[in-house]
Backbone bond lengths (Angstrom), bond angles and torsions (degrees), N, CA, C in turn:
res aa  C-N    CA-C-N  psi(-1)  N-CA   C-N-CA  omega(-1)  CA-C   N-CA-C  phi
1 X - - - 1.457 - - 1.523 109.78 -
2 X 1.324 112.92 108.51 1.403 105.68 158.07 1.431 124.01 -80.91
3 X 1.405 109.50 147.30 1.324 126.41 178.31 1.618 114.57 -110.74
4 X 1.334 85.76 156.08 1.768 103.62 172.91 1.130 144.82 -114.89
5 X 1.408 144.76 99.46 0.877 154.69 -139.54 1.709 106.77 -106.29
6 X 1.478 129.18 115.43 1.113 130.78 -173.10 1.775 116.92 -111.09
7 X 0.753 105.31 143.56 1.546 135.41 170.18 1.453 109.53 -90.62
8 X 1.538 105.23 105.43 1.309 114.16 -174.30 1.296 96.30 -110.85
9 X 1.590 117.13 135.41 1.473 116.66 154.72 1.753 124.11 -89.09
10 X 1.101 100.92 16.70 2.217 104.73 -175.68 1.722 88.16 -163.46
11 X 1.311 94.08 177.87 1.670 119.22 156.71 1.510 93.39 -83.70
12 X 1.315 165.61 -16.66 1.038 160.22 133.17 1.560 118.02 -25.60
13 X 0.858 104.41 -60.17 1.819 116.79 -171.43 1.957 100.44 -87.34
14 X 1.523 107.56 -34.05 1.258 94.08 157.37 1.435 144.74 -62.20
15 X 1.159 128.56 -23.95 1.234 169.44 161.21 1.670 109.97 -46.19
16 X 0.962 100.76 -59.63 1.597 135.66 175.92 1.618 112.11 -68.52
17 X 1.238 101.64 -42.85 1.429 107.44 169.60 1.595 118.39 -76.58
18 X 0.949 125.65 -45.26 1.247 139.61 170.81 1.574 109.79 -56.31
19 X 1.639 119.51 -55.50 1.909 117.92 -174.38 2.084 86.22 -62.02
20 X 1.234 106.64 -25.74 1.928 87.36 -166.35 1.632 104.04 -70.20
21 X 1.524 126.38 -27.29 1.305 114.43 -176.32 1.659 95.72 123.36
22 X 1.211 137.92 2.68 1.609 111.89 131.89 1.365 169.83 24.82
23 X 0.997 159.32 20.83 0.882 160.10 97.41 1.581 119.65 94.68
24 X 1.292 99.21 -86.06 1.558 125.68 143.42 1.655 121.99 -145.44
25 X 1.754 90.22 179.71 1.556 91.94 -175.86 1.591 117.89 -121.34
26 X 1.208 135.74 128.83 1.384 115.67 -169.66 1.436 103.41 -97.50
27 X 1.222 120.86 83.79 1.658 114.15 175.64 0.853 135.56 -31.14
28 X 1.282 150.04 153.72 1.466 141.66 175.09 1.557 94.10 172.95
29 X 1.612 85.65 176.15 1.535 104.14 -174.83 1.843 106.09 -139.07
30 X 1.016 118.28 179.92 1.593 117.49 165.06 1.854 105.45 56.86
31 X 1.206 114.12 27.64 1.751 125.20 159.05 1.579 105.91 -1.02
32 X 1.681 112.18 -80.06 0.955 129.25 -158.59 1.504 91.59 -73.38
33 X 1.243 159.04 50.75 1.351 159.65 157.25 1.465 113.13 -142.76
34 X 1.184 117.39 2.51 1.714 127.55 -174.77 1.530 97.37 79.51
35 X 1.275 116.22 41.19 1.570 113.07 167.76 2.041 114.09 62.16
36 X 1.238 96.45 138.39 1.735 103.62 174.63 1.247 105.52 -137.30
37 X 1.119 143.11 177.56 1.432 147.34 175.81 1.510 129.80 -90.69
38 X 1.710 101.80 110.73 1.563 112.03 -160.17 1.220 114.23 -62.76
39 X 0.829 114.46 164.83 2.071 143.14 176.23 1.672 79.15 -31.19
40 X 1.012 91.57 139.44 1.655 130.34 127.42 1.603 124.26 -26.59
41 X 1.286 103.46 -50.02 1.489 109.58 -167.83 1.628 95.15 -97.11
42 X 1.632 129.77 -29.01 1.047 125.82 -177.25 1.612 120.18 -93.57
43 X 1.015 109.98 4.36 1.736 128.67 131.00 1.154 131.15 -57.54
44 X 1.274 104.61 -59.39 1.755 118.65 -175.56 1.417 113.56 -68.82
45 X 1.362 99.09 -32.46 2.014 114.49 -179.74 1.430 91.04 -60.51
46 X 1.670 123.62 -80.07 1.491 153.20 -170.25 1.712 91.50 -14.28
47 X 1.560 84.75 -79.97 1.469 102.51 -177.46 1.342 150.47 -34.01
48 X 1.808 89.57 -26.92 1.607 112.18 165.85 1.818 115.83 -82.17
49 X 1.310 98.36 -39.84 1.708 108.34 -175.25 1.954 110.47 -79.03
50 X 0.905 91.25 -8.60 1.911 103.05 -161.72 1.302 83.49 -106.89
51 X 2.049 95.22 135.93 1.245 128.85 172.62 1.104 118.52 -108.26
52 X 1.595 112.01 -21.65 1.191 118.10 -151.10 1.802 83.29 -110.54
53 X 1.377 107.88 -169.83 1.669 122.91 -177.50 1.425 99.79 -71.31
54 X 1.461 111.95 126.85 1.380 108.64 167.20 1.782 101.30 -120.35
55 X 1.286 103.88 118.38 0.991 107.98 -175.56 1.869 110.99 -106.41
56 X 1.387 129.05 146.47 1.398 106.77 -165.94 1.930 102.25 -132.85
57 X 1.560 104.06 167.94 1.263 96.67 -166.20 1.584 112.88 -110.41
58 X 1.062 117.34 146.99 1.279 125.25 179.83 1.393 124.69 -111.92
59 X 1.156 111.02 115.19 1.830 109.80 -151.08 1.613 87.47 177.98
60 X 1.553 129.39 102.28 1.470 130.06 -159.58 1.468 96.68 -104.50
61 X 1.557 117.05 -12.38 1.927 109.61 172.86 1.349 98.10 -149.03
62 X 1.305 124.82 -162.67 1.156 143.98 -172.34 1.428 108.98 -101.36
63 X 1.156 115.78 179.60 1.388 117.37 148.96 2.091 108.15 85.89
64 X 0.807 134.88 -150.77 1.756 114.94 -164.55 1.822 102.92 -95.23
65 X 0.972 109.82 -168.69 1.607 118.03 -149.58 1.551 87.96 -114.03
66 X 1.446 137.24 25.42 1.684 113.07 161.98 1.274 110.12 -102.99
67 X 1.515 121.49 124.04 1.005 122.27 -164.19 1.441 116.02 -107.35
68 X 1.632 131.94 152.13 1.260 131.88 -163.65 1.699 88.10 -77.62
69 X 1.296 113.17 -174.35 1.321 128.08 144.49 1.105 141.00 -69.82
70 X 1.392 104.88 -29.46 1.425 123.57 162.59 1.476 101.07 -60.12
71 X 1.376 123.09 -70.54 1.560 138.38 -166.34 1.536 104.07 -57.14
72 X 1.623 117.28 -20.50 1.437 94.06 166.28 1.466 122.02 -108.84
73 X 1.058 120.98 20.33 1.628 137.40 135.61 1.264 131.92 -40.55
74 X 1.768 113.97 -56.39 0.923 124.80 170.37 1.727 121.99 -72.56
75 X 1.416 101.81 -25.22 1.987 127.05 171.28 1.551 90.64 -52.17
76 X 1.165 118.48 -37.01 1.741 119.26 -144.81 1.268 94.74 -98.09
77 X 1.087 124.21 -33.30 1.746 116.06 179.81 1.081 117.95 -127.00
78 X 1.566 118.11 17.73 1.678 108.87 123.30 1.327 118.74 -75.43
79 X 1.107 127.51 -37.87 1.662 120.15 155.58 1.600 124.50 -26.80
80 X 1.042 106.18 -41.98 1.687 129.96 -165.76 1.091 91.46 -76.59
81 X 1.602 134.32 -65.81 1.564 142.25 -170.17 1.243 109.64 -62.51
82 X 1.582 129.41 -32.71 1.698 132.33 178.51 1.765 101.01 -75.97
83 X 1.464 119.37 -35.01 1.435 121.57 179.60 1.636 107.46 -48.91
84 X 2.032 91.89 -64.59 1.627 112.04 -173.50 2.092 105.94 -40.60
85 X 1.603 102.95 -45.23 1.272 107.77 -144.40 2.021 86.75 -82.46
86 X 1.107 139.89 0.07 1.361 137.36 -179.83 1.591 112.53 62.56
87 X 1.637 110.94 55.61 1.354 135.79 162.01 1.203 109.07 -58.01
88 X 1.369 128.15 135.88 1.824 116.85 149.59 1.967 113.27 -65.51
89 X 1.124 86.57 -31.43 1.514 63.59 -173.51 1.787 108.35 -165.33
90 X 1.119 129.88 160.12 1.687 127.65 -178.96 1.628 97.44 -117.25
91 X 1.585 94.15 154.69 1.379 102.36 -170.86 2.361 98.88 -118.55
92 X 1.174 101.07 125.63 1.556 105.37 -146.52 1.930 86.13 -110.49
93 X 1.528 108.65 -162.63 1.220 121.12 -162.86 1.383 130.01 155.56
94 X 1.725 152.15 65.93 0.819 118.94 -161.47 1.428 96.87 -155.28
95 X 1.396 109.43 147.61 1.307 96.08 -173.19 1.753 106.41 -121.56
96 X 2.058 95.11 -167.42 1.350 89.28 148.07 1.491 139.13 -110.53
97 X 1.334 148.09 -137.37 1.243 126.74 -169.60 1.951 82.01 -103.03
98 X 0.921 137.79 -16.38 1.508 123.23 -172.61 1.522 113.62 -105.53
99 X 1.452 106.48 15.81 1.713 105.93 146.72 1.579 87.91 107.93
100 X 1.390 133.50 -1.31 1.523 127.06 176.16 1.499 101.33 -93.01
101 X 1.327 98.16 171.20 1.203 144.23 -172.42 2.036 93.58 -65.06
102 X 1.167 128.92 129.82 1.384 120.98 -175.01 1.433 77.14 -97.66
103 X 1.704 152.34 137.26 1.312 145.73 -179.13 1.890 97.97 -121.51
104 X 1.584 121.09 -19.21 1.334 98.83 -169.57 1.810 97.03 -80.36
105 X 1.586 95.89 -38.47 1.545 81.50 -175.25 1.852 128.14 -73.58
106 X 1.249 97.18 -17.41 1.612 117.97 179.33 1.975 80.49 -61.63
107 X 1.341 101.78 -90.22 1.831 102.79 -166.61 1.557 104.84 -36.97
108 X 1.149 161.33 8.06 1.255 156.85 143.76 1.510 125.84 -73.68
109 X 1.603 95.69 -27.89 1.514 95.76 175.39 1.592 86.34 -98.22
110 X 1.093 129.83 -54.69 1.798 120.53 -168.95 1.898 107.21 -47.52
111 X 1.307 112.89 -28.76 1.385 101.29 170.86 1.602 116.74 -71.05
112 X 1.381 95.40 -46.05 1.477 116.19 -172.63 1.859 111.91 -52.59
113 X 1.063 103.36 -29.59 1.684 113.31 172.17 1.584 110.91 -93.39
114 X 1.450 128.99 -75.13 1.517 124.10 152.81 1.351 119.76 -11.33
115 X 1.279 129.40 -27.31 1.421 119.24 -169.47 2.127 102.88 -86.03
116 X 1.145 101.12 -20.74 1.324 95.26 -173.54 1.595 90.93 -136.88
117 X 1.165 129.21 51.16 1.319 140.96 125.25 1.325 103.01 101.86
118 X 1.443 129.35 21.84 1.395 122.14 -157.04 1.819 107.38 -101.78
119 X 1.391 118.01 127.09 1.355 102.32 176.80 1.634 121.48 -74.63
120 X 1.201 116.03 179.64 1.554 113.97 -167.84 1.780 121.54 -134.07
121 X 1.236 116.68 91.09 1.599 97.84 179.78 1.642 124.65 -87.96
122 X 0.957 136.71 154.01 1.878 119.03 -172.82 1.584 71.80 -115.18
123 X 1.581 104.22 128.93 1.135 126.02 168.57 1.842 121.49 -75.27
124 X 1.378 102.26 -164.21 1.548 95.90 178.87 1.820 123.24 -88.18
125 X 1.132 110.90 33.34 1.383 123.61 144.34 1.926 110.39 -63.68
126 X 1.227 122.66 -12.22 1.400 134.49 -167.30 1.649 83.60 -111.12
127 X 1.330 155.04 42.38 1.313 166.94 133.13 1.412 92.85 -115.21
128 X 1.081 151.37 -66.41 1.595 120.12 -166.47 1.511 118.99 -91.89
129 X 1.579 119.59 39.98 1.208 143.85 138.60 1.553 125.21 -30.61
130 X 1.272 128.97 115.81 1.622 111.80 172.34 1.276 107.19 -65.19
131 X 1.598 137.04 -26.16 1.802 116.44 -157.13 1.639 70.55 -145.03
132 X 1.431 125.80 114.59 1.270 134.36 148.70 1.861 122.68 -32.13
133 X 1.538 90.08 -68.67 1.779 110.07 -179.55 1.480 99.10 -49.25
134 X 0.957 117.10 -62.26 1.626 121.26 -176.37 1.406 110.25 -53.93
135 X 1.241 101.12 -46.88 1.645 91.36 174.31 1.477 136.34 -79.24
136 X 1.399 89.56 -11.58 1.908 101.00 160.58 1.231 131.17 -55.18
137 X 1.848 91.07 -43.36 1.739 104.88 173.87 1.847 124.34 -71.36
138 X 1.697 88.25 -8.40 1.541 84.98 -160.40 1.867 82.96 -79.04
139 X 1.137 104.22 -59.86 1.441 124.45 -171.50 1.974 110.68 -41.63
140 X 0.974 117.22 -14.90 1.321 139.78 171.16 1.254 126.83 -76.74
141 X 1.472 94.21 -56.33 1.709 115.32 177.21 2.084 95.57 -66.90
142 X 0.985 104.77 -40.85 1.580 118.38 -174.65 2.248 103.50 -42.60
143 X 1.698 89.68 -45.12 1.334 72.52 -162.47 1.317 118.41 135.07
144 X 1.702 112.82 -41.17 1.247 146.33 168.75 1.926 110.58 -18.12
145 X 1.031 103.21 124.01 1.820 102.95 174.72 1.391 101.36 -85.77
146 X 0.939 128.45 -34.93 1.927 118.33 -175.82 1.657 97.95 -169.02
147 X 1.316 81.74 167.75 2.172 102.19 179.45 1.272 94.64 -118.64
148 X 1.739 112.06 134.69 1.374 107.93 139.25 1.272 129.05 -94.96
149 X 1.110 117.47 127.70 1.739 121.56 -159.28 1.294 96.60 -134.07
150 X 1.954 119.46 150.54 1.187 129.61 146.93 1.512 104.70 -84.01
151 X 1.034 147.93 -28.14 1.126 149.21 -139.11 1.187 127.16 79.34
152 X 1.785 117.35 45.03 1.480 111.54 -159.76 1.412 132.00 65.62
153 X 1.120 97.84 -13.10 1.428 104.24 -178.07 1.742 124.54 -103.26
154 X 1.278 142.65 175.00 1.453 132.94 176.34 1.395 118.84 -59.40
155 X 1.567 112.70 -43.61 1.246 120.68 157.84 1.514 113.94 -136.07
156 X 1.498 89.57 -176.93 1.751 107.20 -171.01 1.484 101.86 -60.55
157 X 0.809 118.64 -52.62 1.778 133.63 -161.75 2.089 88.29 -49.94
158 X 1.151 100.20 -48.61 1.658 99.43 -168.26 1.158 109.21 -75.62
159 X 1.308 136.25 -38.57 1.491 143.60 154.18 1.458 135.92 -62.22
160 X 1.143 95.43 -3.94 2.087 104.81 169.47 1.282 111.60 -46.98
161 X 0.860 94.90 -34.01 2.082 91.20 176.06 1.375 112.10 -66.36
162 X 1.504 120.99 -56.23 1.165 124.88 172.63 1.450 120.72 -59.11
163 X 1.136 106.90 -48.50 1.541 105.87 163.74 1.216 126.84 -76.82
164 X 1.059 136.73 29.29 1.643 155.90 161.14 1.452 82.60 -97.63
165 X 1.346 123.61 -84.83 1.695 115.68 -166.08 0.969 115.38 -53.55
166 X 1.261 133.77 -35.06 2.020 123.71 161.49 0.908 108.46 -62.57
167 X 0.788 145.34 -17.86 2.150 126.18 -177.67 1.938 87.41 -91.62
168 X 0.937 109.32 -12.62 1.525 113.85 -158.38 1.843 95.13 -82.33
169 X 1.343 101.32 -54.76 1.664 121.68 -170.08 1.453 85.19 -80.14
170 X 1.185 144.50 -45.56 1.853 124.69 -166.76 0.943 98.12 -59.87
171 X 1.579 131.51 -57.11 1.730 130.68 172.78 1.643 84.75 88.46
172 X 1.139 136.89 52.81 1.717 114.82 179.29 1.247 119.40 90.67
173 X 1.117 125.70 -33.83 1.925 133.21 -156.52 1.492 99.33 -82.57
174 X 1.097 134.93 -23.21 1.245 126.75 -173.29 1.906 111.82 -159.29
175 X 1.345 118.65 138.95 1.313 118.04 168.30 1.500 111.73 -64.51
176 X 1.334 122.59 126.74 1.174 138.46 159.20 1.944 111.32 -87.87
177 X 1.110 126.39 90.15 1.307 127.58 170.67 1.463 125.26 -111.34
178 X 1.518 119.32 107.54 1.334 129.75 160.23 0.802 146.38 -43.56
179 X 1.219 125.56 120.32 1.480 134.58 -166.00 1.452 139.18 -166.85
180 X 1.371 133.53 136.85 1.510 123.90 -125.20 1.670 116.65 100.33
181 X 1.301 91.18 104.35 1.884 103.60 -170.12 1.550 118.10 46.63
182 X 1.207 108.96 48.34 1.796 124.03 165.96 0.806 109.63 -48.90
183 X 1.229 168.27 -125.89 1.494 157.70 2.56 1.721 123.46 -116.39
184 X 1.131 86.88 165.33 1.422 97.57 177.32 1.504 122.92 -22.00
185 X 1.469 122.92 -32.04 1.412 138.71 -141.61 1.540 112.94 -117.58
186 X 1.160 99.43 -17.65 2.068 118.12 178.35 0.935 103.47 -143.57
187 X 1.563 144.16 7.75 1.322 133.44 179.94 1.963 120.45 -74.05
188 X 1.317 90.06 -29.30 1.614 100.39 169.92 1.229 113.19 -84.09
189 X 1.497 119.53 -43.02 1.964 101.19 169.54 1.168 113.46 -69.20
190 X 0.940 130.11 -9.25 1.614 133.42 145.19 1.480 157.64 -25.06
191 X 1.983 75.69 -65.56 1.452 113.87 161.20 1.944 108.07 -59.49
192 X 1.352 91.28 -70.97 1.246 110.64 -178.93 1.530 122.53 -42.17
193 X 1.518 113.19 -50.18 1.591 100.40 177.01 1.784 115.03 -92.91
194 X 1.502 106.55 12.91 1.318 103.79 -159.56 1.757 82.87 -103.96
195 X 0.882 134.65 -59.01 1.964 155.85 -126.37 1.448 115.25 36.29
196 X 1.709 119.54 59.52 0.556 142.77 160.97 1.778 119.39 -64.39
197 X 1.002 131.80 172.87 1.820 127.91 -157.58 1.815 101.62 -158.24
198 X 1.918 111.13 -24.29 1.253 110.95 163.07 1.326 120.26 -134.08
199 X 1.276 99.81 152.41 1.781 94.30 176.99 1.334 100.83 -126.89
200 X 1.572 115.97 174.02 1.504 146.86 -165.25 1.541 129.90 -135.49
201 X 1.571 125.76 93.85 1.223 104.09 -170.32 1.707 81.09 -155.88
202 X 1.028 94.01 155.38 1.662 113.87 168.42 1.987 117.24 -73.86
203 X 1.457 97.29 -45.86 1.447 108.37 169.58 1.582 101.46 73.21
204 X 1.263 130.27 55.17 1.090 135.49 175.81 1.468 129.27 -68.37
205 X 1.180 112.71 133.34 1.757 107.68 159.01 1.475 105.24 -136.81
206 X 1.524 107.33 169.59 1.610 114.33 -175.19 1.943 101.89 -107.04
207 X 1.177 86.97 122.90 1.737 90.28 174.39 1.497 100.10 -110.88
208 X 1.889 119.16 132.07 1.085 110.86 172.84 1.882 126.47 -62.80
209 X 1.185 115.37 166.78 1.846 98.31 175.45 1.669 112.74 -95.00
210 X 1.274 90.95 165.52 1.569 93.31 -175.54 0.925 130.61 -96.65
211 X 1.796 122.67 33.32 1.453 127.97 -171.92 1.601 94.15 -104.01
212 X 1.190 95.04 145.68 1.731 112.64 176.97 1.250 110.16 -81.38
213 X 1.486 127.24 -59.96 1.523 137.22 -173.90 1.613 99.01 -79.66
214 X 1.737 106.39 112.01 1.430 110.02 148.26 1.789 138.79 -121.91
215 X 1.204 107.90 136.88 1.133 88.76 -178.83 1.408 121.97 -93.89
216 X 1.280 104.55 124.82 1.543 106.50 -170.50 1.573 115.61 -89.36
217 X 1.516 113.72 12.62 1.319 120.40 -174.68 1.807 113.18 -101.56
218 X 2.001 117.58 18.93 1.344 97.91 -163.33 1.512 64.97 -151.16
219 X 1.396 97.59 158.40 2.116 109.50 170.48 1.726 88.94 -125.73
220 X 1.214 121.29 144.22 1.286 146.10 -174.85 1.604 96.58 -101.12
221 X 1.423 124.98 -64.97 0.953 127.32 165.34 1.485 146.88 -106.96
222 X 1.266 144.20 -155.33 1.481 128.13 -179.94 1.386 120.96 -66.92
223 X 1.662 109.91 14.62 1.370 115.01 -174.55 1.526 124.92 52.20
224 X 1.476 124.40 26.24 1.688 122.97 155.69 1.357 100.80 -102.41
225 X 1.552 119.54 38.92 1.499 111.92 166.68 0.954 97.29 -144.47
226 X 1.644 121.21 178.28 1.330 128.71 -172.89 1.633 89.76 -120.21
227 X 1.426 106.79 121.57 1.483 123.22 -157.62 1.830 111.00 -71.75
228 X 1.406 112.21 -9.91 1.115 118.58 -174.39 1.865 95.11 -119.00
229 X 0.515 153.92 -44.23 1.710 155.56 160.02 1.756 97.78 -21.74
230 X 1.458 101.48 157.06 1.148 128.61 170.27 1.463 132.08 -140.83
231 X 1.170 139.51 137.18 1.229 152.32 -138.68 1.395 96.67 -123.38
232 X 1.475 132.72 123.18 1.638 125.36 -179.86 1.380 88.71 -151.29
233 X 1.255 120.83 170.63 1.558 146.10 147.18 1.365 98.21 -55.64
234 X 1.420 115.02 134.46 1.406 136.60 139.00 1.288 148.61 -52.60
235 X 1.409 146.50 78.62 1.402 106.68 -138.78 2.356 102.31 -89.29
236 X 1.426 70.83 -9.30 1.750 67.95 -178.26 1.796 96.74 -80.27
237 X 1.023 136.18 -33.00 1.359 123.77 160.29 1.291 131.21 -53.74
238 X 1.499 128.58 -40.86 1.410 130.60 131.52 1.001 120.54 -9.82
239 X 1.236 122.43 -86.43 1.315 140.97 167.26 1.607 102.29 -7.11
240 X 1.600 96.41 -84.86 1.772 101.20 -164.27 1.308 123.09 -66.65
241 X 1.241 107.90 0.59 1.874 116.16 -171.87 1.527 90.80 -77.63
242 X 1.838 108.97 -54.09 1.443 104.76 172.46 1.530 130.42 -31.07
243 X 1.309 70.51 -63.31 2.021 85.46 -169.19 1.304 114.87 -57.31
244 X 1.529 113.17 -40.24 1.307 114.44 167.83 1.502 135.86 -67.06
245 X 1.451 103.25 -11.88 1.552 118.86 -170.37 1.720 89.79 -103.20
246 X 1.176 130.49 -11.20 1.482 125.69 169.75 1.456 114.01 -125.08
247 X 1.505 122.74 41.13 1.081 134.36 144.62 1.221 145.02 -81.67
């Protein structure tokens, strides 16, 4: 049985992920930025409605994975707040400036969660890696329950090759799960040439918003969105990623 692992942008879309058949949810917020780490309160919400593993992400800005000292302060007690809030697990990442694996500060948060039972995924900061293989082992030695990886690549679909040879090189020791352009529609040739056991997708659809009065004279944002639209999990898309990933 493969499973699915969703990318929620709210307790809304989490919710949603979970009625489709779920697995777990990787919380987050800020989608369109490669995800950052949601509210406080949208943890605590998640956390109350969720049955299933809510696992949450830790990533305090955008933009590449070397982090100040300052910035891993704040890494450390959002950790603390996912512990407080009774998370299964945080999803981590960090490197150094020459494309490795940063491992003293990674093993500080992997203890820091392990100690009160929390599982651990190293997200796709483990795609902008200089030596993949190498970085499998580092991420291994870490402790790590699974990677989400494209395979170096933008998405999964382009990295199947590579991710055929990581599930190949983990040999068992660690989940290799894909993720980055999942969907419903390639998720089984996927399955199939990868032998993969989890998958990764947000499962998006656009719901329009429900305000009547707009003003069409101000952009909120960089304008490739429609400023009143909303972005949620699907749960009937859920649904078919399953079915299709166990077909």
């Amino acid at each position: 049985m493969v499973s699915l692992e969703v990318c929620s942008n709210s307790v809304t879309s989490a919710v949603a992920a979970q009625e489709g058949g779920a697995v777990r949810v990787e919380l987050c917020e800020n989608l369109a930025e490669g995800g950052t780490t949601p509210s406080y309160g949208q943890i605590l919400m998640t956390r109350k409605l969720l049955h299933i593993q809510l696992f949450v992400l830790i990533r305090p800005r955008s933009g590449d994975f070397l982090y100040s000292d300052l910035e891993f302060e704040v890494i450390k007690a959002d950790v603390r707040n996912c512990i407080e809030a009774g998370v299964d697990g945080i999803v981590i990442g960090i490197l150094n400036a020459d494309g490795t694996i940063d491992k003293p500060r990674c093993l500080e948060l992997v203890r820091m969660a392990k100690q009160y039972g929390l599982g651990v995924t190293f997200h796709r900061a483990f795609d902008m890696c200089a030596d993949l293989y190498q970085s499998l082992e580092d991420v291994i030695e870490l402790g790590c329950d699974r990677i989400l990886t494209s395979g170096g690549k933008s998405t999964a679909m382009e990295g199947a090759s590579v991710l055929n040879h990581l599930v190949e090189k983990a040999a068992s020791r660690i989940t290799i799960m894909p993720g980055s352009g999942v969907n419903e529609k390639n998720v089984a040739d996927m399955v199939h040439f990868t032998k993969v056991t989890e998958v990764h997708s947000s499962a998006r659809i656009s719901i329009p918003g429900k305000m009547e009065y707009h003003n069409d004279h101000i952009l909120l944002s960089n304008g490739l969105k429609d400023e009143y639209g909303i972005d949620v999990t699907g749960v009937e898309v859920v649904k078919n990623i399953i079915a299709a990933a166990n077909s």
